[in-house]
C-alpha positions as CSV (number, residue, x, y, z in Angstrom):
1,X,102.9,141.7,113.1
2,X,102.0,138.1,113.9
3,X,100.9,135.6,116.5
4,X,101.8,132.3,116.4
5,X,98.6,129.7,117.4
6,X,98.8,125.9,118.1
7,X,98.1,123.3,115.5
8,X,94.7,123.1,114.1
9,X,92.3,119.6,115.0
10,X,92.1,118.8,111.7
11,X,94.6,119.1,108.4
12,X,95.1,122.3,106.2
13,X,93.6,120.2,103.7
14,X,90.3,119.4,104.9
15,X,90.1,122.9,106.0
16,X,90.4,124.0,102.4
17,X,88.1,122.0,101.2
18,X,85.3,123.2,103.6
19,X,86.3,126.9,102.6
20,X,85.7,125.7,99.0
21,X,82.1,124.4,100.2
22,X,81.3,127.3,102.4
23,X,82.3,130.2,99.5
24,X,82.6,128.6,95.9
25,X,79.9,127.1,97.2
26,X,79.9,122.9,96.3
27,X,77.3,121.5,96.4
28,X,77.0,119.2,99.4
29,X,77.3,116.0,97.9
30,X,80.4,117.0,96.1
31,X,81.9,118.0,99.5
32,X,81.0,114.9,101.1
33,X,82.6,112.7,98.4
34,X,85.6,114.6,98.6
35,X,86.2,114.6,102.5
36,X,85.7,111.0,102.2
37,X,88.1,110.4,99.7
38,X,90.7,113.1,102.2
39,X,89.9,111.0,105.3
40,X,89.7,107.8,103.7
41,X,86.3,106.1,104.9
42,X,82.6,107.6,105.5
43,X,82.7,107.1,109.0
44,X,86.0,108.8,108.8
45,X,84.5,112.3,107.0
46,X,81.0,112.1,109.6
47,X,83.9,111.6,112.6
48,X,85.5,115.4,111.3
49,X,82.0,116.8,110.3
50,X,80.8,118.0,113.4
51,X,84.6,119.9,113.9
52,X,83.8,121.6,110.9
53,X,80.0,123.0,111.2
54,X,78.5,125.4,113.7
55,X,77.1,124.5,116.4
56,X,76.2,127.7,118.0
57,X,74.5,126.3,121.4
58,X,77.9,125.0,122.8
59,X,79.9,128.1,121.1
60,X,77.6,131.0,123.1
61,X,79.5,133.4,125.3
62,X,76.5,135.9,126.0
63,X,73.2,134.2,126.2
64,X,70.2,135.5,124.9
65,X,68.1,136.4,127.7
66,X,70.9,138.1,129.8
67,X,69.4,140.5,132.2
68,X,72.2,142.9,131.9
69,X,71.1,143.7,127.8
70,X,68.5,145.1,126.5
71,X,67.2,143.7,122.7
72,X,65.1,144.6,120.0
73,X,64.4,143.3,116.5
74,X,64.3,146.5,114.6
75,X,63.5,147.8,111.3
76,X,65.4,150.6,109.2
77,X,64.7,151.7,105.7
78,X,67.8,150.3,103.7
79,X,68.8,150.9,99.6
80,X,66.2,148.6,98.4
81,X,63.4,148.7,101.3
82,X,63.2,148.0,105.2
83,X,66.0,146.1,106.5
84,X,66.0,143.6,109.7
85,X,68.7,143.8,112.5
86,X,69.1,142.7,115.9
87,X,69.9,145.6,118.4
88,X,71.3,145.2,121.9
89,X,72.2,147.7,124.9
90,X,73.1,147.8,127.9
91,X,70.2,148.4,130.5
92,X,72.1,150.2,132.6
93,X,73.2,152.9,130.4
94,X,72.0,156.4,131.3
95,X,73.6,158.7,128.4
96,X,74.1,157.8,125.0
97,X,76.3,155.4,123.2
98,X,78.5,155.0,120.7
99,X,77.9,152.2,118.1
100,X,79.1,149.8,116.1
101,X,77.4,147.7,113.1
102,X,78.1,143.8,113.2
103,X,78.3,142.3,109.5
104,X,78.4,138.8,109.8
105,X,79.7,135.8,108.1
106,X,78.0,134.3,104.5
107,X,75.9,132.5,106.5
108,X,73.5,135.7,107.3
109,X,72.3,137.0,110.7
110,X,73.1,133.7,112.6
111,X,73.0,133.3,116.6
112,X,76.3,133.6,116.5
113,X,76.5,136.8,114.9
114,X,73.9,137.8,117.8
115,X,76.4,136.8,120.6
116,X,79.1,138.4,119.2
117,X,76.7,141.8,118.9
118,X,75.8,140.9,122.6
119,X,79.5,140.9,123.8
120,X,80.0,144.3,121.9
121,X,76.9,145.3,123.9
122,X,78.5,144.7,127.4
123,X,81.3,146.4,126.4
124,X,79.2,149.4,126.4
125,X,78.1,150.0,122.9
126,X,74.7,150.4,121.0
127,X,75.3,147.2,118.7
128,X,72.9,146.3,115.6
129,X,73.4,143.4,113.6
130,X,72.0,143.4,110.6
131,X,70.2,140.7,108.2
132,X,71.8,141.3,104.6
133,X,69.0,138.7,103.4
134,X,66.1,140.3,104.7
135,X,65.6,141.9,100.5
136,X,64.9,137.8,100.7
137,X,62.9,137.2,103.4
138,X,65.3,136.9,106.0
139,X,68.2,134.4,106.9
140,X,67.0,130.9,107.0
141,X,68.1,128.4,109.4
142,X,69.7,126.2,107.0
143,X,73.3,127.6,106.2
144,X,73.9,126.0,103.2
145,X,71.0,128.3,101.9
146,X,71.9,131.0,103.4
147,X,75.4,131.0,101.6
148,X,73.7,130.4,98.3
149,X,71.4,133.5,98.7
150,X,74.5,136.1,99.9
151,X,76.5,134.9,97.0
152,X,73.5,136.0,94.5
153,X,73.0,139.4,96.7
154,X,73.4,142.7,94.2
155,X,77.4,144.1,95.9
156,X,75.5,147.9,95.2
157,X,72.8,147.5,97.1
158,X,74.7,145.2,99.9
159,X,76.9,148.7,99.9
160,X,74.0,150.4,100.0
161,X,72.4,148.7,103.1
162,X,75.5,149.1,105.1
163,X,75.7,152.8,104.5
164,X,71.8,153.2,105.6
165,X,72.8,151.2,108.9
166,X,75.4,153.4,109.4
167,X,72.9,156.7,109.0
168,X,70.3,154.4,111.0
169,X,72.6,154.3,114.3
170,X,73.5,157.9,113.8
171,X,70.3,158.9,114.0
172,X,69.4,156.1,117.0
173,X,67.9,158.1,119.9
174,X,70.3,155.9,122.3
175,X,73.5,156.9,119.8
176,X,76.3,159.2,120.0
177,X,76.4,159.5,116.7
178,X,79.8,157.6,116.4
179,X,79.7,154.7,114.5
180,X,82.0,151.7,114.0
181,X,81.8,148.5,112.0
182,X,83.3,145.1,112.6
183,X,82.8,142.3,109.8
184,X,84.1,139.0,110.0
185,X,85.1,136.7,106.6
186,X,82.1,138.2,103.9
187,X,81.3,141.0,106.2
188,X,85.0,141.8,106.6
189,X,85.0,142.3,102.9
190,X,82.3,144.7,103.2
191,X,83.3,146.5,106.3
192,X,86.5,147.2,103.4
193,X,83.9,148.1,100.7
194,X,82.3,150.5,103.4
195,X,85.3,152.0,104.7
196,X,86.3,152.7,101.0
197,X,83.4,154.3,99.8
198,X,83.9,157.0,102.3
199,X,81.4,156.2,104.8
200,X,81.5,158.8,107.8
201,X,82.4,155.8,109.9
202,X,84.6,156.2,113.5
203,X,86.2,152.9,112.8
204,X,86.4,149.6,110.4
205,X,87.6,146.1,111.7
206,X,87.5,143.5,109.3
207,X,88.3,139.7,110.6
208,X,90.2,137.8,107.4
209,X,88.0,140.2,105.2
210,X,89.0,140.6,101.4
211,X,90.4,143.7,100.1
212,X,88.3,146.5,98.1
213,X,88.2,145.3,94.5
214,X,88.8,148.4,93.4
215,X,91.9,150.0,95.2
216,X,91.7,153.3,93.6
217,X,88.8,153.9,96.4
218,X,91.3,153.1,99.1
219,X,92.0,157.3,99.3
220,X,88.4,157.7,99.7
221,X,88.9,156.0,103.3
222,X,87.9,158.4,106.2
223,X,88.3,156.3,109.5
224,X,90.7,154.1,110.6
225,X,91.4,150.1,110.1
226,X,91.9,147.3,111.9
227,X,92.8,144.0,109.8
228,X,92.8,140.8,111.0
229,X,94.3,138.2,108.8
230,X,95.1,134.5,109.5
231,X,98.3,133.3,108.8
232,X,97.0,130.1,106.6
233,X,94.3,132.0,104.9
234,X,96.4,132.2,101.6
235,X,92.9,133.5,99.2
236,X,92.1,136.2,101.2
237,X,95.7,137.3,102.3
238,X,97.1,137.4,98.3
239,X,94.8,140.5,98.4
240,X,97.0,142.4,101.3
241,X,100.0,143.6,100.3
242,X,98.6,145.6,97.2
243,X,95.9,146.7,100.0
244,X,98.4,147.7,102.3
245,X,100.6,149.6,99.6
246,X,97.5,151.9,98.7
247,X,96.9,152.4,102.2
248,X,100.6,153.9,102.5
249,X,100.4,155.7,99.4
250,X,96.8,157.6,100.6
251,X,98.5,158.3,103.9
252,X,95.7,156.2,105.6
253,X,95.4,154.9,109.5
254,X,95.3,151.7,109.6
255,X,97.0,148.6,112.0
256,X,96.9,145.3,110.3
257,X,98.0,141.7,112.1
258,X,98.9,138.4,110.6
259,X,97.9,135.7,113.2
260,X,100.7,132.8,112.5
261,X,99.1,129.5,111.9
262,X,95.2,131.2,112.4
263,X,92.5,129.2,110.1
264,X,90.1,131.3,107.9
265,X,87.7,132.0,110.7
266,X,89.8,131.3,113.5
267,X,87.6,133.9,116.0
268,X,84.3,131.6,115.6
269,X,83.8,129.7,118.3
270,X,81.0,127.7,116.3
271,X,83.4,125.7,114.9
272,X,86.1,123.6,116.8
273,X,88.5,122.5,113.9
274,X,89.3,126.7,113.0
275,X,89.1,128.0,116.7
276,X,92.3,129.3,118.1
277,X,91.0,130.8,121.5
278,X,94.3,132.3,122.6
279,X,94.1,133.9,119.0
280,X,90.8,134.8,119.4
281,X,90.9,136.7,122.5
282,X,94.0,138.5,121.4
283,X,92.2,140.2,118.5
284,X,88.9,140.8,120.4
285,X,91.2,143.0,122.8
286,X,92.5,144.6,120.1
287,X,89.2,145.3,118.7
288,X,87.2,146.5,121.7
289,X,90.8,148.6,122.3
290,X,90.5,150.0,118.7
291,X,86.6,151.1,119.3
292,X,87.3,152.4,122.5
293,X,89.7,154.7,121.1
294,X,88.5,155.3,117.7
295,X,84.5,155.7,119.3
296,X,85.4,157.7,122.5
């Protein structure tokens, strides 16, 4: 299924350039001489800059100190040691909840990544997000560093952490015991790698995640899928229709949707050039639909 979205604020080009940045990575001085030479003058590249980048302030749906949440930077053991991660509640909650794992973006446990577990939270859901980087002392403000420090993060032990958050929430005084996961771009690739190594998970969403390397684990898959893909998002969605095929031949649940014209990251408000709010909203329906379901 697809959606179609409007035009993006700046060209397919320049997009895939700053995908190049953000995952090869560049360095940044590479990027910058390149979206020069793409927009044809310095002032020209600084002018698109600012489309590109986060800026989580302006981007915040939930705020931090909302009265209605509760919050708590917690601790958990993980596969190689303790593990950070940012809970939230709601306060008004008398029974017990079910829960779902945020795994964010390359760029580490980010304020964004925090509003996005808040709005999970007031949806009624025991939310943690968890810091990947904290085997490195944590995620660090500045993004390009963060990127460079997930990209040399051991994939075993990253599989390992999320399987301990899972067992973390289970056991969560405030939890059901059901547990979802929603990733988004390098967390949607490992809410896949989770899913696949059978994790007793309720439910996996992954936003323009890659596929499991290795699709002879797809049969291992216990819960259900929802996939997000963007329609322009051609190196993560070459990986789908072998991903899709295995998921028929296994007989797994899963719903997948192609979001027609939808940027790499087109649900992240931080950045104005790959927002698509009418797409956006669209699949956090369907995501909040899928966990009430799937978590019920």
């Amino acid at each position: 299924m697809s959606q179609k979205s409007a035009a993006p604020l700046v060209s397919q080009e320049v997009i895939a350039l700053y995908d190049e940045y953000t995952h090869a990575p560049l360095e940044r001085r590479v990027f910058m001489k390149r979206l020069t030479a793409i927009t044809g003058s310095t002032a020209a590249a600084y002018t698109v800059l600012p489309l590109l980048e986060s800026n989580y302030a302006q981007a915040q749906l939930v705020k931090g100190d909302d009265t209605r949440l509760a919050y708590e930077r917690v601790s958990f053991p993980g596969a190689g040691g303790d593990l950070r991660g940012y809970l939230t509640y709601p306060k008004t909650a008398t029974g017990k909840l079910p829960a779902v794992i945020v795994i964010p973006e390359n760029r580490g446990l980010n304020p964004h990544n925090e509003d996005v577990a808040r709005r999970l939270a007031l949806a009624g859901y025991l939310v943690l997000a968890v810091d990947y980087l904290t085997p490195v002392g944590g995620t660090p403000a500045d993004e390009d560093r963060a990127r460079e420090l997930i990209s040399k993060l051991d994939p075993a032990q990253v599989l390992g952490n999320s399987q301990a958050a899972v067992q973390y929430l289970k056991a969560h005084a405030r939890s059901t015991g059901k547990v979802g996961v929603v990733g988004f771009c390098w967390g949607g690739r490992e809410a896949n790698r989770l899913a696949a190594s059978g994790a007793d998970i309720g439910g996996a969403v992954a936003y323009y995640g890659a596929v499991p390397a290795n699709l002879a684990e797809v049969p291992n898959i216990k819960a259900p899928l929802l996939l997000h893909y963007a329609g322009t998002d051609e190196n993560v969605n070459k990986g789908w229709p072998g991903y899709e095929a295995a998921l028929k031949a296994a007989g797994k649940k899963y719903e997948a949707h192609i979001y027609e014209g939808g940027i790499h990251g087109f649900n992240n408000e931080t950045s104005a050039a790959r927002y698509n709010e009418t797409l956006a909203k669209l699949a956090w329906q369907r995501t909040l639909d899928f966990f009430a379901k799937n978590l019920a």
